[in-house]
C-alpha positions as CSV (number, residue, x, y, z in Angstrom):
1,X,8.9,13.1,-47.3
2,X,9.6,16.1,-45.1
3,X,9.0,14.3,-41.8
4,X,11.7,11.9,-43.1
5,X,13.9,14.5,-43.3
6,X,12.9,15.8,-39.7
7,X,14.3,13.0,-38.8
8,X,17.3,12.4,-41.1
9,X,18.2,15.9,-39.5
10,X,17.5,15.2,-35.6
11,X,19.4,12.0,-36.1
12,X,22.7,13.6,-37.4
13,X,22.4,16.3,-34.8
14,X,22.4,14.1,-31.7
15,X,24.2,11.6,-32.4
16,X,27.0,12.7,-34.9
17,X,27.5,15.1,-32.2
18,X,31.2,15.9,-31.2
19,X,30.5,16.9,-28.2
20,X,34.2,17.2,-26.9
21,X,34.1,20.4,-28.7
22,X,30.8,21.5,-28.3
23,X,29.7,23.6,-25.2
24,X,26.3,22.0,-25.1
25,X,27.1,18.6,-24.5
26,X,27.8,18.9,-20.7
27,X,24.2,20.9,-20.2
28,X,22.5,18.1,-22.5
29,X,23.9,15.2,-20.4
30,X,22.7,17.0,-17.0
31,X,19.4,17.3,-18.8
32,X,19.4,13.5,-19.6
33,X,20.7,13.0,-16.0
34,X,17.9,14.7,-14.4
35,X,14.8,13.1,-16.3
36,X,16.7,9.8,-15.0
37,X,17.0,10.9,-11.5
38,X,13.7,12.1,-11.5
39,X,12.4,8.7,-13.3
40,X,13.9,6.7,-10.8
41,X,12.9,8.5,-7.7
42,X,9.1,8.5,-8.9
43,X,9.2,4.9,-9.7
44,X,11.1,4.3,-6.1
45,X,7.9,6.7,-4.4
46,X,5.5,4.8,-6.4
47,X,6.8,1.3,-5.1
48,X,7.8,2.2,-1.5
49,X,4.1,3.9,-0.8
50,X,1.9,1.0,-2.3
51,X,3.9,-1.4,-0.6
52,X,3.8,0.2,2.4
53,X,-0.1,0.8,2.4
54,X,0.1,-2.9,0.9
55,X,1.6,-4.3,3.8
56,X,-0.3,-1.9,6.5
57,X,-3.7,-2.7,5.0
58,X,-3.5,-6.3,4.8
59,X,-2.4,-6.5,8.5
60,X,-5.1,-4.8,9.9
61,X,-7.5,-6.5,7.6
62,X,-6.6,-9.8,8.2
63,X,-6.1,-9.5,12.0
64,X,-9.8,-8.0,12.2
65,X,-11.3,-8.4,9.3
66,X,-12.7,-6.3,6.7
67,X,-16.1,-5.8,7.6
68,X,-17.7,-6.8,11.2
69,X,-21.4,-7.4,12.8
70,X,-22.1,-6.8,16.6
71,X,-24.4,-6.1,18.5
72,X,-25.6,-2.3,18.2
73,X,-25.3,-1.9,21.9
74,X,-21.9,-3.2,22.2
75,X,-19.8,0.0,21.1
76,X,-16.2,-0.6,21.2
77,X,-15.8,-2.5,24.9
78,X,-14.2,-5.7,25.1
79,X,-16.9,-7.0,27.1
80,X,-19.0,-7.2,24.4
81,X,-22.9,-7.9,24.6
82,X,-23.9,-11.2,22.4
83,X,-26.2,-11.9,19.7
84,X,-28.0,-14.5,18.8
85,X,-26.5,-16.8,15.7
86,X,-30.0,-18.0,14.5
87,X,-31.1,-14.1,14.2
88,X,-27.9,-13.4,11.8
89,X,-29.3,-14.4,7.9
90,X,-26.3,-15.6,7.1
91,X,-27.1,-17.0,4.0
92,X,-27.5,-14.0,2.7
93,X,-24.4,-12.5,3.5
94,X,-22.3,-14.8,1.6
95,X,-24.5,-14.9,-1.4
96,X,-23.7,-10.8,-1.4
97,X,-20.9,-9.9,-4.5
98,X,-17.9,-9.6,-3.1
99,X,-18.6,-11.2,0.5
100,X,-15.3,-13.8,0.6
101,X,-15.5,-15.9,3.9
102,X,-17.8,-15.7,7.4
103,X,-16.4,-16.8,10.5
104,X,-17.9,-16.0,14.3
105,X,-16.1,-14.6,16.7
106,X,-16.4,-14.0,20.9
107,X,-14.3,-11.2,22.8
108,X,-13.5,-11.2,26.3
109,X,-10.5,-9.9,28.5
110,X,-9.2,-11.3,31.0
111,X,-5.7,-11.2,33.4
112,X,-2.9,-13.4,32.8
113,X,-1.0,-14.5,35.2
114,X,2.3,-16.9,36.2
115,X,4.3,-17.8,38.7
116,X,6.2,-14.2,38.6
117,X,4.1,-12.0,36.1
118,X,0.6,-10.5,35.3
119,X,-0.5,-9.3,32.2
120,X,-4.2,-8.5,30.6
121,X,-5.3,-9.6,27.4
122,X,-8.3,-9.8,25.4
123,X,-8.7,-13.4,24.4
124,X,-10.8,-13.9,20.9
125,X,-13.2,-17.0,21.1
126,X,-12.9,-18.9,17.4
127,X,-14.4,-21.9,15.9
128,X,-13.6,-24.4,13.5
129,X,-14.6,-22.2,10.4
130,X,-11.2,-19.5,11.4
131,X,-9.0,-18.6,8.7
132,X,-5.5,-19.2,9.8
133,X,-3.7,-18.1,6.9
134,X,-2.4,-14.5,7.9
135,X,-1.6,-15.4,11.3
136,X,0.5,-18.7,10.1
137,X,2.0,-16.1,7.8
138,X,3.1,-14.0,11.1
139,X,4.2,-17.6,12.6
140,X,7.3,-16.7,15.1
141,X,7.3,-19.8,17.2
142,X,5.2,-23.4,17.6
143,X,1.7,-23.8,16.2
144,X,-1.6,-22.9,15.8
145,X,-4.4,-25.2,16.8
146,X,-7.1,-27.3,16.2
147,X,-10.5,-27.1,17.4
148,X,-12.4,-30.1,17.2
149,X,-16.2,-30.7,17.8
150,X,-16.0,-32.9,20.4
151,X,-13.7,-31.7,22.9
152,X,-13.0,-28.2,24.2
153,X,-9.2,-27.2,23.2
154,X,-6.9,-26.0,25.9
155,X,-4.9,-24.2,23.8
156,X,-3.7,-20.7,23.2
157,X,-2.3,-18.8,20.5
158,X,-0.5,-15.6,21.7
159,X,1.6,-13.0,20.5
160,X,5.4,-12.9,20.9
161,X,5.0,-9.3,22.1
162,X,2.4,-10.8,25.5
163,X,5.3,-13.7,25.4
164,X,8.2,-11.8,26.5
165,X,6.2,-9.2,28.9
166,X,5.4,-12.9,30.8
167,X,8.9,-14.9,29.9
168,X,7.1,-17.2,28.4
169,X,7.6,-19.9,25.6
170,X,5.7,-22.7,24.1
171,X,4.6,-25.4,26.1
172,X,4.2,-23.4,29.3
173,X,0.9,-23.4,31.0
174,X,-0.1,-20.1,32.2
175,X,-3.9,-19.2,34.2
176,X,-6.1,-16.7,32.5
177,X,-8.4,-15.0,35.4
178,X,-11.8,-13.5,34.4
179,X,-12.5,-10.5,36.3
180,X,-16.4,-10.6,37.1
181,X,-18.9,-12.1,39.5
182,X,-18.1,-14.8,40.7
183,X,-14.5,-14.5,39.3
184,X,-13.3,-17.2,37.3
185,X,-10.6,-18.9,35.6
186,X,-9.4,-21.2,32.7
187,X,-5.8,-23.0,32.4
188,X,-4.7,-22.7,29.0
189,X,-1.2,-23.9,27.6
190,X,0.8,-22.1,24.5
191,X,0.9,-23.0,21.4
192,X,2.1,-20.8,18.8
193,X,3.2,-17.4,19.1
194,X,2.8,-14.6,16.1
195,X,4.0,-11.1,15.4
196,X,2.0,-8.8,13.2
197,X,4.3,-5.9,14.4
198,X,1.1,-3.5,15.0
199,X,0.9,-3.1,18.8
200,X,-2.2,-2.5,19.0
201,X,-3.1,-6.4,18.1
202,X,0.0,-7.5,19.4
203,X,-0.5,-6.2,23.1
204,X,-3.6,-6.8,23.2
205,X,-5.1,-10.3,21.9
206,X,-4.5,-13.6,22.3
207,X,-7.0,-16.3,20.4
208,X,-8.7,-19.6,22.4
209,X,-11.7,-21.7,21.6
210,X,-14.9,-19.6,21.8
211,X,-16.7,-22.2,23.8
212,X,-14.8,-21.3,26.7
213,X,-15.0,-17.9,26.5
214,X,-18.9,-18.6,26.3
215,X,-19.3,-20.9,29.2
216,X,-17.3,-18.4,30.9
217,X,-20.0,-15.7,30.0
218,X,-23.1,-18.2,30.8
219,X,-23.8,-17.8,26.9
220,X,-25.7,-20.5,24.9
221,X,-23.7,-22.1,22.4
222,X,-25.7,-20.0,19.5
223,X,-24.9,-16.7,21.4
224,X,-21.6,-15.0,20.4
225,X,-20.1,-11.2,19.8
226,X,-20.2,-10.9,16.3
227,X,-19.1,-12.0,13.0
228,X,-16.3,-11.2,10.6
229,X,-16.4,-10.7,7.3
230,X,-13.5,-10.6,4.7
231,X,-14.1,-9.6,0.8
232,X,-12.8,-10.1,-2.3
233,X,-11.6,-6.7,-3.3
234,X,-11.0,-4.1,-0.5
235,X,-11.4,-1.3,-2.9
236,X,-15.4,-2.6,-2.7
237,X,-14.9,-2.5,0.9
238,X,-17.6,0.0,1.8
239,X,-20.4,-1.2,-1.4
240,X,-20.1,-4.8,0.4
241,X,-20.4,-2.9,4.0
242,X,-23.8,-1.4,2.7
243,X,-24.9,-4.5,1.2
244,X,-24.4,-6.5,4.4
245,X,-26.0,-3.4,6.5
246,X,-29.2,-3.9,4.0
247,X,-29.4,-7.4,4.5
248,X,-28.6,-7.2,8.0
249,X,-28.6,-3.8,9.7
250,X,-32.0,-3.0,9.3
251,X,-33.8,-6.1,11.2
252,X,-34.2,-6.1,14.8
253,X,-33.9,-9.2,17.0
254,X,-35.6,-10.6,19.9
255,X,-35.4,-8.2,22.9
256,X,-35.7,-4.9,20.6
257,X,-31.6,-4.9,19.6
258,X,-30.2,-4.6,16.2
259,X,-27.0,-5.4,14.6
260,X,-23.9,-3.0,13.9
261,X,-22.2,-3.4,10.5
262,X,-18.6,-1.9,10.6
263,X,-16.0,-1.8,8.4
264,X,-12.2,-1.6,9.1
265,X,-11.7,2.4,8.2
266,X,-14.4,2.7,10.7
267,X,-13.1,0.8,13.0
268,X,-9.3,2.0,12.5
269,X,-10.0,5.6,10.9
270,X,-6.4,6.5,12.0
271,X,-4.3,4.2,10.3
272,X,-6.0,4.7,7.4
273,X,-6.2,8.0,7.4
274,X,-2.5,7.9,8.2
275,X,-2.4,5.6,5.1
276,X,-4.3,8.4,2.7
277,X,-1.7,10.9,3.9
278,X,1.2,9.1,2.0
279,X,-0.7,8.5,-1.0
280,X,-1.0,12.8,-1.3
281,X,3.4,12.7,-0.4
282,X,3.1,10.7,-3.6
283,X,1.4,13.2,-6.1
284,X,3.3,16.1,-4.8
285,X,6.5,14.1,-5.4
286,X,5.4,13.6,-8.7
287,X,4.4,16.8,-9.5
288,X,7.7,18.0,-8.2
289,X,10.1,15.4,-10.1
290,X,7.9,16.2,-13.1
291,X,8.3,19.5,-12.1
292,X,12.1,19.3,-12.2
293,X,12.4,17.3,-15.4
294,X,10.5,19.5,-17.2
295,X,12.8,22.7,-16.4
296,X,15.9,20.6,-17.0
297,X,14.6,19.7,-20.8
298,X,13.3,23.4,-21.4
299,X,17.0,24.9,-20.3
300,X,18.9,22.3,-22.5
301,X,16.7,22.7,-25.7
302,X,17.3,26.5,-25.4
303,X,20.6,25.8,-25.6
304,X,20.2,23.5,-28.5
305,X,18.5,25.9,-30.4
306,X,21.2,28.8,-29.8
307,X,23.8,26.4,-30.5
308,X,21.9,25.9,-34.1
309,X,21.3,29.4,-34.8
310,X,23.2,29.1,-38.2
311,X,21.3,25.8,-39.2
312,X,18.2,27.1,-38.5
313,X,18.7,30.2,-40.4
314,X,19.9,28.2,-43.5
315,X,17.1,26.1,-43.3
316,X,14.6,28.5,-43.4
317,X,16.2,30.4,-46.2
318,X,15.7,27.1,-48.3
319,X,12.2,27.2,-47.0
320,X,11.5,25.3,-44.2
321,X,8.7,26.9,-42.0
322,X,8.6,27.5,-38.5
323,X,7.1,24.4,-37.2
324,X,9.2,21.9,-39.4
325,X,12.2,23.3,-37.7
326,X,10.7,23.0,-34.2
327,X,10.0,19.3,-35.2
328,X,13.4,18.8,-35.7
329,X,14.1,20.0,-32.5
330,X,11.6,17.9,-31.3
331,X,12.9,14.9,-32.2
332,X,15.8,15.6,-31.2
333,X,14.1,16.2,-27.3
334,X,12.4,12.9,-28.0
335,X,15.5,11.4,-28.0
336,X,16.7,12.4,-25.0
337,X,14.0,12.2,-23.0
338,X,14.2,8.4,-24.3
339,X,17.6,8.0,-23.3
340,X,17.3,10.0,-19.5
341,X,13.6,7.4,-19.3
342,X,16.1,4.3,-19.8
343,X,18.3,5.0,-17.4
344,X,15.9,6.2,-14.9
345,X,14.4,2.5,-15.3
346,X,17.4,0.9,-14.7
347,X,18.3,3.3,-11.9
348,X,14.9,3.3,-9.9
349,X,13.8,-0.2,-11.2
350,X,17.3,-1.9,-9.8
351,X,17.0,0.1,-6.8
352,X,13.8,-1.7,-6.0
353,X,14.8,-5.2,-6.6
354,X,17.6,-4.4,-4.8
355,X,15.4,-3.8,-1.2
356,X,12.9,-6.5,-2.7
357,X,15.9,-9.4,-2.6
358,X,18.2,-8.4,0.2
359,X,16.1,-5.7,2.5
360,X,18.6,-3.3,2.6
361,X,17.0,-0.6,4.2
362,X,15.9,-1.1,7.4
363,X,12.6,0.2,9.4
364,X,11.9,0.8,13.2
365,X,8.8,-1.8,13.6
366,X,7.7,-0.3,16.8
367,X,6.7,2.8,14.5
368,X,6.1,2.0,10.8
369,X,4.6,-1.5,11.7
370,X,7.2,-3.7,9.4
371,X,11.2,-4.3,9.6
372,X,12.5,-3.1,6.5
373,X,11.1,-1.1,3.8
374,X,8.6,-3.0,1.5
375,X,8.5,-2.5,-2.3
376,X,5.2,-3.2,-4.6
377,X,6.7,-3.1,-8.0
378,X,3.8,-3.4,-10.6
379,X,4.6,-3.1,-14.5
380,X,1.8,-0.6,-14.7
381,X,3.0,1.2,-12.6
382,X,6.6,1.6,-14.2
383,X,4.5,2.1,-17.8
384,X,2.4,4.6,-16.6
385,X,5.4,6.9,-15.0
386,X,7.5,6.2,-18.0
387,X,4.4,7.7,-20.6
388,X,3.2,10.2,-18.1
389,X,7.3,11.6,-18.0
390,X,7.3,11.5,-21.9
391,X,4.4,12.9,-22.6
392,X,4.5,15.5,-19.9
393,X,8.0,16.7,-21.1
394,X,7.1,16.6,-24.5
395,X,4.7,18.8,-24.0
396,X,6.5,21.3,-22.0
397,X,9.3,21.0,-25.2
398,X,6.6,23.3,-26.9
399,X,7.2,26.2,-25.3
400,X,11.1,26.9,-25.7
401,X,10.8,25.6,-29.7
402,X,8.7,28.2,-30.1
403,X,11.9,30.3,-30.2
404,X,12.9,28.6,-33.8
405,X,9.6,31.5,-35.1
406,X,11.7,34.8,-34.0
407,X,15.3,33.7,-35.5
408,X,16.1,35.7,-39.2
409,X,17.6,33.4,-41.6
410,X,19.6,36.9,-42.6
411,X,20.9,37.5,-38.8
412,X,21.0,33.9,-38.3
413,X,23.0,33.3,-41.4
414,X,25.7,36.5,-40.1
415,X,25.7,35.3,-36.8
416,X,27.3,32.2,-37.7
């Protein structure tokens, strides 16, 4: 029965307010105001930052892979020393949890050159077992190819980046030169071109079919650089990594070598790294729009309370305690904190459709590695700002209704 008239109370306060004549009304509404901006900027940090480390992480991964096996003594050169197919126990490795798909690769640069231009690459040797799917969703011009069992295919897929350093297009024919002794060469013709945006695949590689790159080499057809490995969940990258390492990384093949399991942090420990960085911008935004919301909501209660001096007073000469009062008030922040959370979602959460739909904001690719700015908008995310913010603020609410315990109904009564 009394909480029922807690609330009977709260309600007629806020909103039978006439706030045209009360001083409190503009500092409420800048409280409101700033739990919404605060809302809205967290759920805007929130959705720029996943997306961002969204879009960087599944670049890099599905370029190179999430997890890779070499040959131990191969270290990071391009000229890369093979292993031997039959040795890998492949079965094995995609019977692990979590292990997704298994493809073979071979590395091996080379010199590009046409009628006017020179260029080096590092062509990628792949197979019939390739998954195409992220580069034909980085598809600029033509196709990608086929490789068929029979025949060797003549073509390559390059990036638009290699494409304009040479002035080329597809359907030229260009002459890859393999720097070694003797030197030789293979004529390849274009075929696709893609953009990842990331210069560091897009300067660099260009994909063909492995069996040239092994008769290049003088490799058997069961000889090749490695395998990649993609899985089902990154955020099990590194338990696969060490299951794949057990399986694999202990044995040692013919001729005394062993195999080098790898996974992309490894591999690329600055982008990721760079990656980890924004996640800690996040929490210190939060802490500081919290921060901020929580100040705003302490300075307009205060001035609630003052402005209710008289009421409070009253009340507590007809016997309301302490905390029943503060309850009141309490509400009453409830309320408000409601409202500012409403339009903070409609602020921040309209924002992001916004950039979603039409890319409004713009990014330079040659640094951040995508054209505009990208937006992961999850519902738990937006739920999980929206309770943190009211129960957070509610919290901090505590502290100024404490103020309801020092007011005398007597003074409170005169003031008035």
């Amino acid at each position: 029965m009394i909480l029922k008239t807690e609330f009977f109370i709260a309600n007629r306060i806020t909103f039978n307010r006439k706030d045209g004549r009360s001083f409190t009304g503009p500092i409420v509404n800048i409280s409101v105001a700033g739990i919404a901006l605060g809302l809205a900027v967290m759920i805007l940090s929130m959705a720029i930052v996943t997306g961002f480390r969204d879009v960087v992480s599944s670049k890099v991964t599905g370029f190179s892979a999430d997890v890779q096996i070499s040959n131990f003594d191969a270290n990071n050169s391009f000229e890369t020393q093979p292993i031997d197919a039959n040795n890998v126990p492949m079965s094995q490795i995609r019977a692990i949890d979590g292990v997704a798909h298994v493809q073979p690769y071979v590395l091996k640069s080379g010199i590009v050159k046409t009628q006017n231009d020179i260029q080096a690459v590092v062509l990628k040797g792949i197979d019939q077992s390739f998954d195409w799917s992220f580069l034909r969703s980085h598809l600029v011009d033509g196709e990608t190819f086929t490789i068929a069992d029979s025949v060797k295919s003549n073509r390559i897929f390059m990036s638009e980046y290699q494409a304009n350093l040479l002035h080329l297009s597809v359907g030229d024919k260009i002459t890859v030169y393999f720097v070694q002794d003797p030197p030789r060469m293979r004529p390849f013709v274009v075929c696709g071109l893609y953009k990842t945006s990331i210069e560091d695949f897009d300067r660099v590689y260009a994909l063909v079919d492995m069996r040239h790159l092994q008769k290049v080499n003088d490799w058997q057809p069961n000889q090749i650089s490695g395998y990649e490995v993609d899985v089902n969940n990154f955020d099990r990258l590194e338990a696969v990594a060490d299951s794949i390492f057990f399986v694999a990384g202990n044995n040692f093949m013919k001729g005394g070598s062993s195999l080098k399991i790898t996974n992309i942090k490894e591999r690329y420990p600055q982008i990721f790294d760079w990656l980890n960085l924004q996640d800690m911008n996040v929490w210190v935004i939060l802490a500081l729009m919290l921060a901020v919301a929580g100040f705003n909501m302490i300075s307009g209660l205060l001035i609630l309370i003052l402005e209710k001096t008289s009421m409070i007073g009253l009340l507590k000469a007809l016997g309301y305690g302490n905390w029943h009062i503060q309850k009141i008030f309490l509400i009453q922040s409830f309320y408000l904190i409601v409202k500012g959370l409403v339009w903070g979602n409609v602020i921040g959460i309209g924002l992001c459709l916004l950039q979603q739909h039409f890319a409004i904001v713009p990014l330079d690719e040659s640094s951040y590695y995508m054209s505009t700015v990208p937006i992961n908008l999850k519902l738990l995310h937006v739920v999980a700002l929206n309770v943190g913010t009211l129960v957070s603020t509610l919290i901090v609410m505590l502290l100024p209704s404490l103020l309801v315990s020092h007011i005398s109904p007597a003074k409170a009564v005169k003031f008035n």
